[in-house]
N, C-alpha and C positions, 0 to 999 in steps of 0.2 A: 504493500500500500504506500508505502512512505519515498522508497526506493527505484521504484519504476519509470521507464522514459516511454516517451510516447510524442506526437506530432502535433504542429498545427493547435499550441493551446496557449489560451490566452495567462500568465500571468499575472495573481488577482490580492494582494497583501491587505488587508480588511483587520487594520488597524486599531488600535484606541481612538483614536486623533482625526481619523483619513483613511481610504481607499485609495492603495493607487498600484494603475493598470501597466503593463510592458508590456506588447507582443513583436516577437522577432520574426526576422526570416533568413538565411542564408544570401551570401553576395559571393561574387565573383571575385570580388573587388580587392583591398590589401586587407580590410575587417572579413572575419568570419560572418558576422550579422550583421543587419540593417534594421535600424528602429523604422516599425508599421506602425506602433500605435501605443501613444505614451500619455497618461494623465492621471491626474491626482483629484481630489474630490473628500472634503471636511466635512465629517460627520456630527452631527447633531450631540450638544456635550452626554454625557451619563446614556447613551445608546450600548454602546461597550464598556464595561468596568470588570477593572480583572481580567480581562480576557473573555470573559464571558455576556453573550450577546442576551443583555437584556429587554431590549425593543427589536423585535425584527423585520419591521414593517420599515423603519427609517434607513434601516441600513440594504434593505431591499430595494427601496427604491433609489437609493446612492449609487445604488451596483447599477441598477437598468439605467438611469439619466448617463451614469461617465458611459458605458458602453454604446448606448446610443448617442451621446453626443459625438463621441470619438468613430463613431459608425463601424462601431467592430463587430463583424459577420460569424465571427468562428464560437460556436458553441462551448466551446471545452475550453473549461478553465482548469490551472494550477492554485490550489489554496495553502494555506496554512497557518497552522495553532502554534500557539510557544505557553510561556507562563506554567505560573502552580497547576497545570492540568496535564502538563506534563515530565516527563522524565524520561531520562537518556541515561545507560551504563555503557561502558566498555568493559569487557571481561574475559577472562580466558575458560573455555571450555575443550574437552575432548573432542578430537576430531572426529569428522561426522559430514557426510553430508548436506547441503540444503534443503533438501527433502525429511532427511531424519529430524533436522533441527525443527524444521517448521512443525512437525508432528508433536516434536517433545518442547516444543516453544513454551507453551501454559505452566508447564511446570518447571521451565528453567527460569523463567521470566518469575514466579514466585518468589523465588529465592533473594530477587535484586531487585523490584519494582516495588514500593511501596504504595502501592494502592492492591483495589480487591481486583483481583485479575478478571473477575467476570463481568466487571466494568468500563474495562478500556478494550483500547482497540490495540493490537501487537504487531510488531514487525522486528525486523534486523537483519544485518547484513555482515558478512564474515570479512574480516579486513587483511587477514593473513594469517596464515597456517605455519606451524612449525614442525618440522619430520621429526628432527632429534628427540623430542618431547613426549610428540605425539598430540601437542595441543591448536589451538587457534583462539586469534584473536575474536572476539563477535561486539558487534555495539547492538544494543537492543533499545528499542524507542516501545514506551506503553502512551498512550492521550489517552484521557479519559475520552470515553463514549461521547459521552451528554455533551460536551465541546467539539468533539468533531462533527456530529449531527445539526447543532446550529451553524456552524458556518455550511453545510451541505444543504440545509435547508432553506436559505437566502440567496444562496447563490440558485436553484432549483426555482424559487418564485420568481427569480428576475430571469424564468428561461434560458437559463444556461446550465451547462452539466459538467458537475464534478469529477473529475476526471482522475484528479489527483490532490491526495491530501500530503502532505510535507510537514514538516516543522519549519520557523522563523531560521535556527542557527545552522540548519544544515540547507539551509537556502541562502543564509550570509557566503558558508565553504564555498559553496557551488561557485556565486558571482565568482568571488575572489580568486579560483582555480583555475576561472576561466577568462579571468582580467587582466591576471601577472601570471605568465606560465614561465616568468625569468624568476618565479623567487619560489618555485614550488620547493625546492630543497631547502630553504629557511625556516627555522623556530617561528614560526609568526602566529599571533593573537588577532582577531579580527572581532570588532566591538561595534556593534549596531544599537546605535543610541535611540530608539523609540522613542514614544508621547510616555508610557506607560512600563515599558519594559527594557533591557539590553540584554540583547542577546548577543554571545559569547560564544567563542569557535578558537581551537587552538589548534595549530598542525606542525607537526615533530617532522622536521626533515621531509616534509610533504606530507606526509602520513597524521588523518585525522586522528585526534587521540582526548578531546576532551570539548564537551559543550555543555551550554549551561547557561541558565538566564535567570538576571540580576533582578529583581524586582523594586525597581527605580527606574525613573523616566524622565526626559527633558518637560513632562507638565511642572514637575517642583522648582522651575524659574518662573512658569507662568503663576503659579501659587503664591510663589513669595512677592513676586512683583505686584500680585491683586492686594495682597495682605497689609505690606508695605506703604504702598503708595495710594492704595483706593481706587485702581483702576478693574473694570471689568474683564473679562478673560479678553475678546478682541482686542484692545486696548495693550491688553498686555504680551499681545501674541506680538502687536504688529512692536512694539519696543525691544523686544526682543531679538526681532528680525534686523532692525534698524541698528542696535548695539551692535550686531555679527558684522552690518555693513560699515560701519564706521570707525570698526577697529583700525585698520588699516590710516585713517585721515591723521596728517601733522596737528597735532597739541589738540584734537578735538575733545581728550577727556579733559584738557585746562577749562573749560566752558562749566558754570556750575548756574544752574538756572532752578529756582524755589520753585514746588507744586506748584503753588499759585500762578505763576508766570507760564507754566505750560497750559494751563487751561484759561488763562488770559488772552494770549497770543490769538489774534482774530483769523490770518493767514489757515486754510484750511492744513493740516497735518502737520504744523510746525511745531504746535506744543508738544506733538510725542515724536516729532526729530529733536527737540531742546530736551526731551526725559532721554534720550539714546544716548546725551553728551553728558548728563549729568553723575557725577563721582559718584551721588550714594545708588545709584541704580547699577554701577557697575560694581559697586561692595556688595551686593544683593546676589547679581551674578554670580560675582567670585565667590561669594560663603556658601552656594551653592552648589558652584563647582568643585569646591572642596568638601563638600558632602558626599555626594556622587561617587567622588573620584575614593574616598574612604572603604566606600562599599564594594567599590572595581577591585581597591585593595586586598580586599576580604577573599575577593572569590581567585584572584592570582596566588594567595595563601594558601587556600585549603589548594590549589593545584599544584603549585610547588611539593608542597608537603605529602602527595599523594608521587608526584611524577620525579619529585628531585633533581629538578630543572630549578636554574637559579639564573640564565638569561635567556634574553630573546631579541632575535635579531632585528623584530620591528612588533608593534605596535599599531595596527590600520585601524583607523573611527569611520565609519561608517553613520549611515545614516540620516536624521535631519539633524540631528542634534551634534552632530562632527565640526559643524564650523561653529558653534558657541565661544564667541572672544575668550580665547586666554585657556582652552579647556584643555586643548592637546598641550600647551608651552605644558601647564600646571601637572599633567596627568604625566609628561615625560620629567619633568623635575622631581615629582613625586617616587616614581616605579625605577627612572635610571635606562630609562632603554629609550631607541629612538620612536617617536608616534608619527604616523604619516596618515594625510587624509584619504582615504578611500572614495577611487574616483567608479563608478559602478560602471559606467557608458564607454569606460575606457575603451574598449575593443568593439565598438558598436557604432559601426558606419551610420549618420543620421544627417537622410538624404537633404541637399536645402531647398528651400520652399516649403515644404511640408510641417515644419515644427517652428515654433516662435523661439527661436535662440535665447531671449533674458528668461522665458517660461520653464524650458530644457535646464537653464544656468541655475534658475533657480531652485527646482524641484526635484532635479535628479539625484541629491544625495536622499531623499527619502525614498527610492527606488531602488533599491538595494536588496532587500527581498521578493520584491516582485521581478526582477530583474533576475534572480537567481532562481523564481519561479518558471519564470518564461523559458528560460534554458533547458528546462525537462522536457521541453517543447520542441526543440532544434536539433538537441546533441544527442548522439550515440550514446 
């Protein structure tokens, strides 16, 4: 279920935050794919929580507006769950074929999956076998049921079919496999910064060896910034946005501008470009950042301490939340290792005329798992 490749499907990452869509197709050209069909679409707040789809009529109709506005024809979509509904081991077992495994699955999957196994749905996939031993690697993935069946049953009223269910972090591996195939022999960490979640992907000399999602999300800037300052979630979305662009500007954090004067300021949008330059909005950020970045901490601990791995050759953020002012300096001063932005579209010829270039620039880091969805679509 988790594991399978198949054609011709659409890409569909159904968010806390947003849906948003990728579908690819092969090119002749110097990219293996060409972006057909790419869009993003904000879902209604407390629709999703937790991962779990508690209105499904709003997020039903999110699904049909992006696919028909983006005029996508292909029925078959790529889905997938992450969060507390599921869980990922990697373990060694007795060799065995895939057949036996799959038979004796329920009862090996007892032993390391912490939920009631007649509740989730099971898969896994054998990562390499050892003769001398006699043993093999397996990574085993359990989702709970009840989570896989709402996203199968929204994506089904917006007439489209489920084709393929995935996980968030084994759809991060995929992009990034298939993004840098110059660094498939590197230690590298790959962090997909969600509204809600981060999902976490680690690969040992190419070879996947540990996934895993953080339960923390870039909404806890929107949070603090409501809290703080009194602004409503739009409000605080778009400051947020505005901070990431104006990192980059000479002395624009020297500019220190009172509440008062951002909602004074008559010019439409200027009071919340004047809250973007203001100091204590970016102490807001940053103590945020440094929250976040505590909890990243946490989960590269218990990995170390399991795998005895003490560097890594890089660091990739992915996501919407990868360009947050100051996240990567902070998160690689913090860990000691280099952090690079994770470009998803890297290897994705994206024909011109057909996509809005600043729309592409601006939304593509949230396309990262849709993007790695869409790939079960194309590749071998």
């Amino acid at each position: 279920m988790f594991l399978n490749r198949t054609r011709q499907i659409i890409g569909l990452d159904i968010g806390s935050h947003a849906i948003k869509m990728v579908a690819l197709r092969p090119t002749k050209g110097e990219m293996p794919f060409e972006l057909v069909h790419f869009g993003v679409a904000e879902l209604p707040e407390e629709t999703i929580v937790d991962g779990a789809i508690t209105n499904e009529e709003p997020v039903t109709q999110t699904i049909s507006e992006l696919l028909e506005q983006h005029k996508v024809k292909s029925p078959f979509v790529a889905a997938s769950v992450s969060g507390n509904a599921v869980i990922v081991r990697r373990v060694t077992m007795p060799r065995q074929d895939a057949d036996a495994l799959r038979e004796a699955l329920p009862y090996e999957a007892d032993e390391h999956i912490p939920f009631d196994i007649d509740d989730v749905d099971l898969d896994f996939a054998i990562l390499g076998e050892d003769e001398d031993s006699d043993s093999m690697d397996v990574v085993l993935v359990a989702a709970k049921r009840e989570r896989v069946d709402e996203h199968v049953a929204v994506i089904e009223a917006a007439k489209r079919t489920a084709t393929i269910m995935d996980i968030d972090a084994f759809a991060v591996q995929n992009a990034f496999e298939f993004n840098y195939p110059e660094r498939q022999f590197e230690d590298v960490a790959i962090l997909n910064l969600g509204s809600s979640v981060i999902n976490m992907a680690v690969l040992e000399g190419g070879n996947p060896s540990f996934w895993r999602d953080i339960a923390i999300g870039m909404q806890q800037y929107v949070v603090a910034l409501q809290r703080q300052f009194m602004l409503d979630a739009f409000d605080a979305e778009e400051v947020l946005r505005r901070v990431s662009r104006n990192a980059a500007a000479d002395d624009g954090s020297a500019q220190d501008h009172s509440l008062t004067e951002w909602s004074e300021d008559g010019e439409e949008g200027a009071d919340l470009q004047d809250a973007a330059t203001d100091p204590r909005v970016l102490e807001v950020i940053g103590q945020v950042s440094d929250r976040i970045i505590g909890e990243i901490s946490k989960t590269f601990d218990f990995y170390q301490a399991q795998a005895m791995r003490e560097h890594f050759d890089a660091v990739f953020l992915a996501g919407g939340g990868a360009h947050i002012t100051d996240l990567a300096e902070r998160l690689q001063n913090r860990m000691g290792w280099p952090v690079e932005i994770f470009d998803p579209l890297r290897r994705v010829h994206i024909p011109e005329g057909m996509f809005d270039p600043e729309y592409i620039r601006d939304s593509a880091p949230e396309s990262t798992v849709a993007l790695g969805l869409a790939l079960r679509g194309v590749m071998e």
